[in-house]
C-alpha positions as CSV (number, residue, x, y, z in Angstrom):
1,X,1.8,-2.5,-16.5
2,X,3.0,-5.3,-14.4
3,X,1.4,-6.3,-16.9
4,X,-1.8,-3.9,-15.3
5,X,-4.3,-6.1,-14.0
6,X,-5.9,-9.4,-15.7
7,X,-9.4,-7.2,-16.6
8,X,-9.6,-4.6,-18.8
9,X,-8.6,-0.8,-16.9
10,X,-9.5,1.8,-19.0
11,X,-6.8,4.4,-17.8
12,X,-6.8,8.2,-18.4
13,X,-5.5,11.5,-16.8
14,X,-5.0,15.4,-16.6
15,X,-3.4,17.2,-19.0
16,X,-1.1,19.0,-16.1
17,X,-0.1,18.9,-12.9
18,X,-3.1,18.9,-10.9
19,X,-3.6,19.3,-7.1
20,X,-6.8,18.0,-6.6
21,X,-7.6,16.0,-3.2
22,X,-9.5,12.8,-2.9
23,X,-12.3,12.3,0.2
24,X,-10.8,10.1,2.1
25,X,-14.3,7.0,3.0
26,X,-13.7,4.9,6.2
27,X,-15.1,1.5,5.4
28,X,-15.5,-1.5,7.5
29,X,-13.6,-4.8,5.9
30,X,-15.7,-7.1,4.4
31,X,-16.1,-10.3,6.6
32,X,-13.4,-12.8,6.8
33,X,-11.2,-10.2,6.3
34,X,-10.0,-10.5,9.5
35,X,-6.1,-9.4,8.6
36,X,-7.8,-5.9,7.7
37,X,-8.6,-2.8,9.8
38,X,-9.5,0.5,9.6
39,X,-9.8,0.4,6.0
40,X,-9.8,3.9,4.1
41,X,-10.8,4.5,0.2
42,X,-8.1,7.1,-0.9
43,X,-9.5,7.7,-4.3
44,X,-13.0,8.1,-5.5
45,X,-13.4,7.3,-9.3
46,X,-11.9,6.5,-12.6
47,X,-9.2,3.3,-13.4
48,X,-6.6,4.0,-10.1
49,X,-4.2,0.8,-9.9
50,X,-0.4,-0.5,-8.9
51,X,0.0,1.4,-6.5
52,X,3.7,1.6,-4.4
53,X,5.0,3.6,-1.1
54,X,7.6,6.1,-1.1
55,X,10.3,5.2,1.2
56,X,8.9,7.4,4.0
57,X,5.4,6.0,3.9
58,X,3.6,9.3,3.5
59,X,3.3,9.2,-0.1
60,X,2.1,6.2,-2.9
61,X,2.8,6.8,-7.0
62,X,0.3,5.2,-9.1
63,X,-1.4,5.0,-12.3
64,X,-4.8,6.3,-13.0
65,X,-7.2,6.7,-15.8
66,X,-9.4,9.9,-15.3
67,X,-11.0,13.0,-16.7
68,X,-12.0,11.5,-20.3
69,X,-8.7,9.9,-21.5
70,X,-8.8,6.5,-22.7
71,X,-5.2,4.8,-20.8
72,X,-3.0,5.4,-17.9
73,X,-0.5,8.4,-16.8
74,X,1.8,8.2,-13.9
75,X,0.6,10.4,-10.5
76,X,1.8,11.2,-7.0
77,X,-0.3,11.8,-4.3
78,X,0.2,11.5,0.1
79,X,-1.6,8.5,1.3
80,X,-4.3,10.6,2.9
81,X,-5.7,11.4,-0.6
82,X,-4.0,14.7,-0.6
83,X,-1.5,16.8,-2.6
84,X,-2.3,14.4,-6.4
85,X,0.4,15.5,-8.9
86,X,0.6,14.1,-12.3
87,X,4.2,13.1,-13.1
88,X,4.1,11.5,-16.6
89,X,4.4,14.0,-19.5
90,X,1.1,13.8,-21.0
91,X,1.9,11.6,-24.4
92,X,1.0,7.7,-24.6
93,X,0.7,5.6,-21.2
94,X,2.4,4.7,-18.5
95,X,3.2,1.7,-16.0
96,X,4.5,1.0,-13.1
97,X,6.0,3.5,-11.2
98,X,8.2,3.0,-8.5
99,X,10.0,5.7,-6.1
100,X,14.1,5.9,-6.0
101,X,15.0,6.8,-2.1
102,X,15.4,10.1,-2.0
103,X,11.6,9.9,-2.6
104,X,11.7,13.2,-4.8
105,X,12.3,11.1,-7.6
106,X,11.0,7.9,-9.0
107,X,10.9,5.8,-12.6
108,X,8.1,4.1,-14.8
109,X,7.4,2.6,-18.1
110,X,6.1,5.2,-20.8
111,X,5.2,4.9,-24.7
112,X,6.0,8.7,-25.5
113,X,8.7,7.8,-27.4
114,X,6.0,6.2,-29.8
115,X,2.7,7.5,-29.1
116,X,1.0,11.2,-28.9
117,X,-2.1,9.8,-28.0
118,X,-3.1,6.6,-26.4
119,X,-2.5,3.4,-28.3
120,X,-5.2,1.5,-30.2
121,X,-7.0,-1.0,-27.5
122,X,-6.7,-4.7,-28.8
123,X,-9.3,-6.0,-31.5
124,X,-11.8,-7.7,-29.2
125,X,-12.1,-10.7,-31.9
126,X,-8.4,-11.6,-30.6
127,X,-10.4,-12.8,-27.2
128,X,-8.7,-11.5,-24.1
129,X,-5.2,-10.1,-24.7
130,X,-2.8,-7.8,-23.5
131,X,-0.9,-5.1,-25.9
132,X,2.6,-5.2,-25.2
133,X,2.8,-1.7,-26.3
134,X,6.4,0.1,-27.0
135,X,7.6,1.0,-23.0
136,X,11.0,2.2,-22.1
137,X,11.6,3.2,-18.7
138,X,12.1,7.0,-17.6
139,X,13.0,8.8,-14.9
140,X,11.4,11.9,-13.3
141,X,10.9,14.2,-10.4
142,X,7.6,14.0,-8.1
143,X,6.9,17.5,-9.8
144,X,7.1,16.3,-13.1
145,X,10.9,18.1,-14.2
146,X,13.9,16.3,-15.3
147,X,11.7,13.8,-17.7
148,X,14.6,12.0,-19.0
149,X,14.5,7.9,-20.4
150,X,16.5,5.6,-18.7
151,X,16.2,2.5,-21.5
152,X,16.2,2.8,-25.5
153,X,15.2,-0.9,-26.6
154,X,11.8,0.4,-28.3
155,X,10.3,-2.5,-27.2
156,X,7.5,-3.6,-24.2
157,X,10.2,-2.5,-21.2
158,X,8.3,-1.8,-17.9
159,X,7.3,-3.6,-15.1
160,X,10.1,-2.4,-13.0
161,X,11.0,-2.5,-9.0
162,X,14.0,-1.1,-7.4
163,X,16.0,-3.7,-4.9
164,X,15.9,-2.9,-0.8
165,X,19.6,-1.3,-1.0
166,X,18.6,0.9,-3.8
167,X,21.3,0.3,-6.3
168,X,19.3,-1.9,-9.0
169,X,15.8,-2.3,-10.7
170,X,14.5,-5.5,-12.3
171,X,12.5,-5.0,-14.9
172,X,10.6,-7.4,-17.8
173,X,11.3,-6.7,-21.1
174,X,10.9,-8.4,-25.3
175,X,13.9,-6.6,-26.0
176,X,16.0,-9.9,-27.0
177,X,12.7,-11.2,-28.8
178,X,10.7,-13.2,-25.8
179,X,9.3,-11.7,-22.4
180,X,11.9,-12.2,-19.9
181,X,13.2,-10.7,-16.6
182,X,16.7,-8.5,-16.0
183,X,18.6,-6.6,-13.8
184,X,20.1,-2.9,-14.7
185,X,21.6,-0.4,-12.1
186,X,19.5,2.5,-11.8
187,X,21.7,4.6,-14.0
188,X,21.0,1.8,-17.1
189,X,24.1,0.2,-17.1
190,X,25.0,-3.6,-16.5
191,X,22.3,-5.0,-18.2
192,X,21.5,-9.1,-16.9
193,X,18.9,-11.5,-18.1
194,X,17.9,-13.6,-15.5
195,X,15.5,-16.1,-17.3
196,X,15.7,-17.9,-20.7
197,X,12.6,-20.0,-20.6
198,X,10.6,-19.8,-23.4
199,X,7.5,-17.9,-22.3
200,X,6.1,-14.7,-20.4
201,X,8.4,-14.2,-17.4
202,X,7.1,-10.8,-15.4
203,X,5.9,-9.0,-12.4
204,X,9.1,-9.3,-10.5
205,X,9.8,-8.1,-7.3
206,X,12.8,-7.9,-4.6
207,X,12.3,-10.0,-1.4
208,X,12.9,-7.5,1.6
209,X,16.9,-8.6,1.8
210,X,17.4,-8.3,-2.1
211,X,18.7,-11.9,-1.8
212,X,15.5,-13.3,-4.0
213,X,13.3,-12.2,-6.7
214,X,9.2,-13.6,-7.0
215,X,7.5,-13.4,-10.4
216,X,4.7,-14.8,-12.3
217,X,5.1,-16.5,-15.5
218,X,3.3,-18.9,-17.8
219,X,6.1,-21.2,-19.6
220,X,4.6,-23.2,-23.0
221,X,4.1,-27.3,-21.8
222,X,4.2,-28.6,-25.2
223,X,5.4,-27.2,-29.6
224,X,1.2,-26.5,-30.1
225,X,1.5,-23.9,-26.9
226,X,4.6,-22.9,-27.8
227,X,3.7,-21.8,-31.5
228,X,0.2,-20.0,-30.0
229,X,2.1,-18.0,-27.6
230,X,5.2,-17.1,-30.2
231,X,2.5,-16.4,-32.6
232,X,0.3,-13.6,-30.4
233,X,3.9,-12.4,-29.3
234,X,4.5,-11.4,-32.7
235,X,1.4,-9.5,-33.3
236,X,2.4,-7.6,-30.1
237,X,0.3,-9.5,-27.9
238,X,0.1,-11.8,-24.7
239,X,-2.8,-13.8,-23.3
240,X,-2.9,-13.9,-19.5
241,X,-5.2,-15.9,-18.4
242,X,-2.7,-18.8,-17.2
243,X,0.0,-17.3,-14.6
244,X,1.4,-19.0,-12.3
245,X,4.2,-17.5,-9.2
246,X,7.8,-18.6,-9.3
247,X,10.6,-17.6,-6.7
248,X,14.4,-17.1,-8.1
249,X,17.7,-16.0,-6.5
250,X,18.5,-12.0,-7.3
251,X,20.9,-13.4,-9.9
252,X,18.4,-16.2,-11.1
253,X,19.7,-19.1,-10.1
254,X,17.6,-21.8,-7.9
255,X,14.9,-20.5,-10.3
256,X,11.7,-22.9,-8.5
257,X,7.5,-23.4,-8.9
258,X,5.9,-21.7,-6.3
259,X,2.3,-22.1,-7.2
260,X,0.4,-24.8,-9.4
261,X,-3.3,-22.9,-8.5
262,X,-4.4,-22.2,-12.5
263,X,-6.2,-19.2,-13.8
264,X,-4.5,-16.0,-13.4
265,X,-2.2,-15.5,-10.3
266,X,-0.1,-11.9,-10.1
267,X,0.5,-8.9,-8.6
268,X,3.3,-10.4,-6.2
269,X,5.0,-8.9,-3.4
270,X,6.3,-9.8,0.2
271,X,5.4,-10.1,3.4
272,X,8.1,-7.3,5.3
273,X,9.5,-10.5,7.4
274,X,10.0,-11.9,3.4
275,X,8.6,-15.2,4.4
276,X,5.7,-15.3,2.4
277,X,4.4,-13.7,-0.6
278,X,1.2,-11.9,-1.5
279,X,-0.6,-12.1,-4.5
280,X,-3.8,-11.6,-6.3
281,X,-5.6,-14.6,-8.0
282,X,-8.9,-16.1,-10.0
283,X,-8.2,-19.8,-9.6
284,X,-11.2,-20.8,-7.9
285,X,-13.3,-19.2,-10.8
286,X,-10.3,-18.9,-13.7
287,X,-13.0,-17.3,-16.3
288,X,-14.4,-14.7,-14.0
289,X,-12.8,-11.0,-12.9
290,X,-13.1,-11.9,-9.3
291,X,-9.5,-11.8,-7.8
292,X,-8.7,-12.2,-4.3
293,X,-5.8,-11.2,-2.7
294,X,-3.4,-14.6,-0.4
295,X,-1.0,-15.5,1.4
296,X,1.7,-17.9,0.3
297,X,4.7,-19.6,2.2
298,X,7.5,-18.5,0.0
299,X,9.3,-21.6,1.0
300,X,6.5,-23.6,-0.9
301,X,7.1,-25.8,-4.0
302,X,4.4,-25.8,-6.3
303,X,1.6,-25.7,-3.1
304,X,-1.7,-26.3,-3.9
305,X,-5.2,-24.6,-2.4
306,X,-4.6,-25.8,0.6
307,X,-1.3,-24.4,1.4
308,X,-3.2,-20.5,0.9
309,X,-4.5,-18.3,3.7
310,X,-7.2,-15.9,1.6
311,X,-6.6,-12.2,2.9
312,X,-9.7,-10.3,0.9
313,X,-13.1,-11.8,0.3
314,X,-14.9,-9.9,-2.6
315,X,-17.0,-10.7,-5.2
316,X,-15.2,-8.4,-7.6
317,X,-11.4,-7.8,-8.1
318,X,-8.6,-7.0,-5.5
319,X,-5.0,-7.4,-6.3
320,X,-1.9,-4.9,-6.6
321,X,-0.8,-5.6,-3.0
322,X,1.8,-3.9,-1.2
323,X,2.8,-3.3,2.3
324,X,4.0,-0.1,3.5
325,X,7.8,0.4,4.8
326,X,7.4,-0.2,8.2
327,X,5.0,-3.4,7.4
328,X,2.0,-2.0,9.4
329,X,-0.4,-1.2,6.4
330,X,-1.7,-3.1,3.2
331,X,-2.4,-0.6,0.0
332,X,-4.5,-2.7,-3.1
333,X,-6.7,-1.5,-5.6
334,X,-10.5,-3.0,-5.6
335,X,-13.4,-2.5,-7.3
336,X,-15.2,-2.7,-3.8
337,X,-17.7,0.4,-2.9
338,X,-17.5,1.8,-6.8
339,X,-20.1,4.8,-7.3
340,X,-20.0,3.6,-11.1
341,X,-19.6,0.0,-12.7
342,X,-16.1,-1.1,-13.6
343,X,-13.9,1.6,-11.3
344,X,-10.6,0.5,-9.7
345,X,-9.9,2.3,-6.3
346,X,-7.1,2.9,-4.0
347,X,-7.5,1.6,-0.5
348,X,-5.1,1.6,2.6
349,X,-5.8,-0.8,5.7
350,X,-4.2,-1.4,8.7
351,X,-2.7,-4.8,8.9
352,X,-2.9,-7.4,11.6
353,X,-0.4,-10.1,12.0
């Protein structure tokens, strides 16, 4: 998940390779959204979220819960809702998938190291919480062959983006005992931690020259936080309700506050120009599932409301943005226009600047 979203997504998916096409809907934006056009619903059902363009734009991998299983597997499909493949193998769940640029081949985080079936959901007396279940990341073809894992720490491992020259991923994992961010080239090797703060560091992401790295983390302020998050850690365990957007150099230096909203704020990404950031966040209503995707200078030390321009306007959750490589369209997942309660679609809109 990058971490997955901040509601529950039931995820599931086929047992094979499928080639099964979506109806592509034609929607109008909702008003205000005046930065979105020609809006399109690619799929049309189930848990479908974090979703990310293959180098050429014609295709997106994602993760999707569907067809009666109870967590995520990894798919393929062309951005016209066309040509779905599963990629994943079938055993546990899956995360974050992210294309290498040949675009035959990409990575993501999977449990079937650990798990045959999908793991245990968390015990709803713990309040809201995500599992940190056991990730490593693997590598695969679009057609599902050459299934081979790229990490071995048996621990949460996922979340992971590959940098604009194509040569490294950063990735968040709990393999040196707290949730932190590093560096690996793309063959596993040369291994860096970037942050040591005590707390969830995750969700990074490459600016568009691979000089900087955005994330969203919520750091402990005092020994009682500190001791509630270690404590939940250890149970396997984050809360995520507090989240807030930080900006580092690609070798995590000049490590700096971005936001200071509240609630839950992730999902980050940049514009293609890499001067602002765009994110998903509840702060006006930090209780509720209603997430709205923004705009934020990336230049910006800890800006407040004011500093925002609000890009979706929804009473129910949008978030996972990500624009495509030539910077003309905007894919998100939104619970907008569901045929059943509590579904997560795909949707591509042409962006205006």
């Amino acid at each position: 998940m990058k971490l997955s979203s901040p509601f529950p997504l039931a995820l599931a998916v086929l047992a094979g390779v499928t080639t099964a096409s979506a109806q592509v809907r034609v929607l109008p934006p909702n008003q205000g959204e005046s930065r979105l056009s020609n809006l399109r619903q690619i799929t049309n059902g189930g848990e479908n979220a974090e979703a990310y363009w293959s180098p050429d734009g014609q295709w997106i991998t994602f993760q999707s819960t569907r067809n009666g299983r109870t967590c995520d597997e990894q798919y393929v499909m062309r951005t016209d809702g066309t040509g779905l493949r599963r990629v994943s193998d079938g055993r546990g769940k899956v995360t974050c998938g992210w294309f290498f640029p040949d675009g035959k081949s990409l990575f993501f985080g999977s449990s079937t190291a650990h798990d045959s079936l999908c793991p245990p959901r968390p015990d709803p007396s713990k309040g809201y919480v995500w599992p940190l279940d056991k990730y490593d990341i693997y590598t695969a073809n679009t057609d599902g062959s050459n299934f081979r894992r790229l990490t071995n720490y048996n621990v949460y491992t996922a979340e992971g983006v590959l940098s604009p020259d194509g040569r490294q991923i950063v990735f968040t994992s709990l393999k040196d005992g707290d949730l932190d961010i590093y560096t690996m080239n793309v063959d596993g090797t040369n291994v860096k931690r970037l942050t040591n703060t005590p707390g969830y560091d995750g969700g990074p992401w490459w600016s568009p020259d691979g000089r900087k790295i955005v994330y969203r983390a919520h750091h402990p302020k005092d020994s009682v936080e500190l001791r509630q998050y270690r404590d939940l850690l250890a149970q396997g365990f984050i809360r995520p309700s507090k989240v807030e957007l930080y900006v580092m150099n690609a070798d995590g230096s000049d490590n700096r506050q971005v936001t200071a909203l509240g609630g839950a704020n992730f999902g980050p990404s940049w514009t293609p120009d890499g001067k602002k950031i765009i994110f998903a966040s509840n702060y006006f209503a930090p209780r509720s599932g209603n997430f709205e995707i923004f705009l934020v200078d990336a230049s910006l030390t800890m800006a407040g409301g004011n500093k925002l321009e609000q890009v979706t306007f929804n009473d129910t959750f949008d978030g996972f943005p990500m624009f495509s490589p030539d910077g003309t369209k905007l894919i998100f997942a939104s619970n907008r226009h569901n045929d059943k309660p509590n579904e997560t679609n795909l949707f591509i809109a042409d962006w205006k600047k």
